[in-house]
N, C-alpha and C positions, 0 to 999 in steps of 0.2 A: 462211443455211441451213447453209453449212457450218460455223461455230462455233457452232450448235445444236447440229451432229452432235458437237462435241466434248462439249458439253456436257450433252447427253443419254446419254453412254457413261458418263461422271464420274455422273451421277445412278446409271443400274443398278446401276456398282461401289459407288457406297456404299449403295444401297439391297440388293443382296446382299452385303453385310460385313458392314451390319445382321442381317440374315437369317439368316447363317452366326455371328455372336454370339449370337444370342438362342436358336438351335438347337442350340446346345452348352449355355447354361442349360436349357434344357426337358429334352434328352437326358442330360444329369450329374444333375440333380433329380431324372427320372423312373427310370434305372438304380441310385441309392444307395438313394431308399423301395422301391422291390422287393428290394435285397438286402437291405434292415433290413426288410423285414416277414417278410422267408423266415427269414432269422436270430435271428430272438425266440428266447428261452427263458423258459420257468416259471418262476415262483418263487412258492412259496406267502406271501412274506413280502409280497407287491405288493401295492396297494391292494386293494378291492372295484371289480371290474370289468375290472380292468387286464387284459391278454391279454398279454401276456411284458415283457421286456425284454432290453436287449440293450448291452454296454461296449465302447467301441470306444477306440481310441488313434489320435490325427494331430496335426502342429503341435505336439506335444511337451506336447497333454495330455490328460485322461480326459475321455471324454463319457458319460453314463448316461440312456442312451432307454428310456421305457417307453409302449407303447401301451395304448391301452383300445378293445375290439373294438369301444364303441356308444359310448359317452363318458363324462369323466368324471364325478364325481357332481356337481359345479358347475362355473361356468364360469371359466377361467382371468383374469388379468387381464389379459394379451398373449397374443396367436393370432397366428402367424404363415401369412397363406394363398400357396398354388403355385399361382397361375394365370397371373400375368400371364408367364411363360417365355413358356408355349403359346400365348397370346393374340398376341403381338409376335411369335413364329416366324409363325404365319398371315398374322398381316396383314401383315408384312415380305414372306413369300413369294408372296402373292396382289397385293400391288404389285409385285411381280417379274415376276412371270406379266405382270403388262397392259404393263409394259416388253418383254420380250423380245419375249411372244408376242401381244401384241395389236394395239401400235404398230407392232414389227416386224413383224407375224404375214406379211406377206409376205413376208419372208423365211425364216422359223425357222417357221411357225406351218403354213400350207397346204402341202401337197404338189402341183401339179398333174397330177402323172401317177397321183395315185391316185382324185382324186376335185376334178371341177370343180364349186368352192367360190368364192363370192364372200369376200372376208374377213369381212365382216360375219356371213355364217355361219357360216365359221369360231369368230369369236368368240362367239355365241349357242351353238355345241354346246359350246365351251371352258366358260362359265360356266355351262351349263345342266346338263351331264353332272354338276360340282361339286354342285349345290342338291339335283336328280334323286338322284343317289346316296346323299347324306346322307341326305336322308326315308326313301329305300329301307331303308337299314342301320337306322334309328331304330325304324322301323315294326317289323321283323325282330328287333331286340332285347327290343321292348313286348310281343311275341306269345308266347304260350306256348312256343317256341323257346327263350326264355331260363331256360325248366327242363331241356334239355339242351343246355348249354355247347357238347360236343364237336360235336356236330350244327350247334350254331350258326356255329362257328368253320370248319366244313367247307363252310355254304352260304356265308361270307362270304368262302372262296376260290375256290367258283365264280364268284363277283360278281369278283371280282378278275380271273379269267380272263377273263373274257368280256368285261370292260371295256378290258382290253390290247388282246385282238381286235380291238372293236373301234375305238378307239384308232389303229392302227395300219393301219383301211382307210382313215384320211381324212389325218390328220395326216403332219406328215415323223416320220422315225424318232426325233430329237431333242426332238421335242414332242410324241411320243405317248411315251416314256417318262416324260417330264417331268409330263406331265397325268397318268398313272399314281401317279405319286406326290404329286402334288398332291390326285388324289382319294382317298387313303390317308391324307394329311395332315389332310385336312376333318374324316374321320371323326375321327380323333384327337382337334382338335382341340372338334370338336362334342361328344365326350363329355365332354371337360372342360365346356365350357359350358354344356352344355344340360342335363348328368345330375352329374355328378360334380361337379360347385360346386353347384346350386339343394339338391340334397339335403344337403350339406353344413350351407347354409343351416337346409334344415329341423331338422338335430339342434342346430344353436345355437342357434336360435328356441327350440326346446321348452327348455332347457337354460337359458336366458333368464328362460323363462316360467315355470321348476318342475316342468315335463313329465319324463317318464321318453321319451327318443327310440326310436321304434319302430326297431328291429335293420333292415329291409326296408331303407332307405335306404343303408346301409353297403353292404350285400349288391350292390345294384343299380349303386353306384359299384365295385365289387370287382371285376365283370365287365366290364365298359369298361373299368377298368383295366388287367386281362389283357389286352385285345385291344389297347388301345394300346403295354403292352409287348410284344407277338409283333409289332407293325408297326412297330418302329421302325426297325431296322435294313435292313429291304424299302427304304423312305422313303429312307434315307441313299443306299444305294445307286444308286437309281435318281436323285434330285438328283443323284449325282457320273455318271451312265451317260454324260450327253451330250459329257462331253470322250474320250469313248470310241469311236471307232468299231465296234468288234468288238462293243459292245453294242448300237447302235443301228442299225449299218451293214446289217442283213441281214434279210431276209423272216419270218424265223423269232425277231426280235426279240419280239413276244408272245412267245412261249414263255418264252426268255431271262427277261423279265420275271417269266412267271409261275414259274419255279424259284425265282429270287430268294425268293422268298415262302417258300418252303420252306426257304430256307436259316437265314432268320430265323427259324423255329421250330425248327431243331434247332441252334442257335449259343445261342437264349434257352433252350430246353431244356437246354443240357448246364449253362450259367451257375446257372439258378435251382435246379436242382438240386444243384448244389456250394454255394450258398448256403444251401439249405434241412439236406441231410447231409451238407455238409465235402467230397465225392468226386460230379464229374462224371460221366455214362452215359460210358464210350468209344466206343459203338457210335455217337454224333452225329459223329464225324470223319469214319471214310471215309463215312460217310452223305455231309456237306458237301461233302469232297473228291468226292465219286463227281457230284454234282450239278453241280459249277463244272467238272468233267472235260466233263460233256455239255454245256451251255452253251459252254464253247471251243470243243467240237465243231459245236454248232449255228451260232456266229458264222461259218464259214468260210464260210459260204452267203451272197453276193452279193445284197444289196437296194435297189442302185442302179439308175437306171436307165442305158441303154447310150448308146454315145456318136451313134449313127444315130438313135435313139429320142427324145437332146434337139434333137438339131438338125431333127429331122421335127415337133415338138409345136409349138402355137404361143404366141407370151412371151403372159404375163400384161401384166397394164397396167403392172405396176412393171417389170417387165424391159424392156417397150416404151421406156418413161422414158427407160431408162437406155440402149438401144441404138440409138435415134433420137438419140440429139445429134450433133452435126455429129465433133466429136472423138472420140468413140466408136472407131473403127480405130484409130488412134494409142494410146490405151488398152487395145484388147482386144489388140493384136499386142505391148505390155510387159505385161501379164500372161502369157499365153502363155507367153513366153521367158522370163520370172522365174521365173514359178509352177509352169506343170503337171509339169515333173519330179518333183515332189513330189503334185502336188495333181492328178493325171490317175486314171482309173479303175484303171490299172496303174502306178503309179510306178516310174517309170525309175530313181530313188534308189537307189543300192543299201543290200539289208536293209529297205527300206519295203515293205511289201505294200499300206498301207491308206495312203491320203491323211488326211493331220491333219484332225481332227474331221470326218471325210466329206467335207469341203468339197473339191470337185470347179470346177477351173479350166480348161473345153477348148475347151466351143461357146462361142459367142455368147450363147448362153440363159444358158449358166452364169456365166460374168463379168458380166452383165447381172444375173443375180440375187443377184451379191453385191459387189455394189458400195458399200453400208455398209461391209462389213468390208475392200476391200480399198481403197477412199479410208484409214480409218482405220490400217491394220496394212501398208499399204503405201504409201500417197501423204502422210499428216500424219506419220505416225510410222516408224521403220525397223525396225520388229520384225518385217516379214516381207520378204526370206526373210532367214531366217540368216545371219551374215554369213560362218560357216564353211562352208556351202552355194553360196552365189551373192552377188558384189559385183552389187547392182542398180546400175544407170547413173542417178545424180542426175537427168537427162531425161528418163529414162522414169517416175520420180515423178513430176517438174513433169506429163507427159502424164493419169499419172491422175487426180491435182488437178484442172488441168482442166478432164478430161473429167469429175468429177464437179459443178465449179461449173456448169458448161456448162448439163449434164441434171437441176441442183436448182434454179438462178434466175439460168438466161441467162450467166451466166460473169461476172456483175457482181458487186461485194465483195471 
């Protein structure tokens, strides 16, 4: 079991390396076609049908892009299609998700002081909130909504709030960010697939066939594009929130989350407008500035729970696990002494206010429930703590080694 556990950490790392590769293609593909569609210019000398073009210089030579609004009058002999970026960010990231937060999900996934959750229901709202949301948003864009854009774009930030909300009555703080942008992701992703490729489809079929491709198709991929370009950077941030305590750490993390989203609209507003006339709005800066000014504000606000509060709850079945083994005190009293200077609800550290990544080292509940991370980042390997912080005594590794063989399969292997 415990060379599982190594080998199961090796898996997530490279299943999120994948992840964080294939989401730098999707996001470098999908920011260059928005700034080459904003940047077109006219030229009466373009074909029949063409809609601008546009000369760009990289690599030390000339490129000469020209679009055509429906398509062009036959079909090329090479087509190059953007989908698979998007397709392998999803499913790279949706096997991330069932790592962290599904296999783990007792640790990273439930919360138990906000809502007593078996894991498995846990897991059922995790993927079901995903599936749920996506119809939602699909239906919403099918309905006459999508003849006012700005309306649509305003009810799909109410969705967005209200999905944090609730988000963050059940989940820990790290997983309900994370499921935020995960279901911010879906949609993105859904539009590529479900709308923005099939219609594709359709103008090369007609195109194919000798058909003239009805305009409607373009149109409909045009708008999900938009929306994916205003969500992209909400997405980035919120994947990066969870090494963050001040974004997840606190009660008022919905909120946190839902500014985010705001910020991505006036960061991509001032962008595609300097794309489209050469010169960004100024007024999107202290805008952003003004917004990540109240989000630092709102972080200060404590969303842990207290230290009277863990030790009164009672453990989960994982924590039982792990605070039933016979070794168990020999372990939880070197964590203690190693850790909580750092990792207590106030760090003693000086200059730390927040313990690294929230992860809180004081009761017995809490070393009990992260006994993953701290076999791994302090019993197999020395990366915690610091070695400019605290020399840990060789022994009291051996003790959490162990106490974790112990409490995984009897202290045999």
């Amino acid at each position: 079991m415990y060379d599982f556990a190594i080998i199961w950490d090796w898996i997530a790392f490279s299943v999120r390396w994948l992840h964080v590769i294939t989401a730098m293609a999707w996001i470098g593909a999908s920011f260059y076609f928005i700034a080459l569609d904003l940047m077109l210019k006219p030229n009466p000398a373009l074909p029949d049908g063409a809609h601008g073009e546009e000369w760009e210089v990289h690599g030390g030579g000339f490129y000469h892009t020209v679009k055509y609004l429906v398509a062009p009058s036959e079909m090329p002999e090479h087509l190059t299609w953007h989908k698979w970026q998007s397709y392998t960010t999803w499913l790279s990231g949706a096997a991330l998700l069932m790592i962290i937060y599904w296999v783990g999900g007792n640790l990273f996934l439930i919360d138990p002081s906000k809502a007593d959750l078996a894991l498995w229901q846990g897991i059922v709202i995790s993927g079901g909130s995903l599936t749920i949301g996506w119809l939602a948003y699909d239906a919403m864009c099918k309905s006459k909504l999508a003849e006012r854009p700005t309306l649509l774009m305003l009810l799909l930030f109410v969705i967005l709030v209200a999905m944090s909300w609730g988000y963050h009555q059940i989940f820990t703080g790290r997983a309900a960010l994370l499921h935020l942008g995960a279901f911010t992701a879906t949609i993105m992703t859904g539009n590529v697939f479900f709308q923005i490729m099939p219609n594709q489809r359709i103008v090369v079929a007609d195109l194919k066939a000798g058909r003239k491709p009805d305009p409607k198709y373009g149109k409909i991929a045009k708008v999900r594009s938009t929306h994916n370009n205003y969500l992209t950077l909400p997405v980035v941030f919120l994947m990066l929130a969870n090494h963050y305590p001040l974004a997840f750490g606190t009660q008022y993390a919905w909120i946190i989350a839902s500014l985010i989203f705001l910020t991505g609209v006036t960061i991509r507003h001032y962008f595609n407008t300097m794309h489209r006339t050469g010169k960004g709005p100024t007024w999107t800066w202290p805008v952003t500035v003004g917004i990540m000014i109240a989000i630092a504000w709102l972080s200060t606000v404590p969303g842990m729970d207290t230290y009277e509060e863990s030790e009164a709850r009672a453990l989960t079945p994982y924590e039982e696990k792990f605070a039933s083994a016979e070794t168990f005190e020999d372990a939880y009293f070197a964590v203690v002494g190693n850790c909580s200077m750092c990792h207590g609800r106030e760090p003693s550290w000086d200059g730390m206010h927040w313990p690294p990544k929230g992860v809180v080292l004081e009761t017995e509940a809490d070393v009990a429930r992260h006994a993953d991370q701290i076999y791994l980042q302090a019993g197999r390997t020395h990366a915690m703590p610091p070695p400019n912080a605290i020399q840990m005594d060789p022994e009291a590794r051996r003790q959490i080694v162990t106490w974790y063989r112990d409490a995984t399969d009897g202290g045999e292997g």
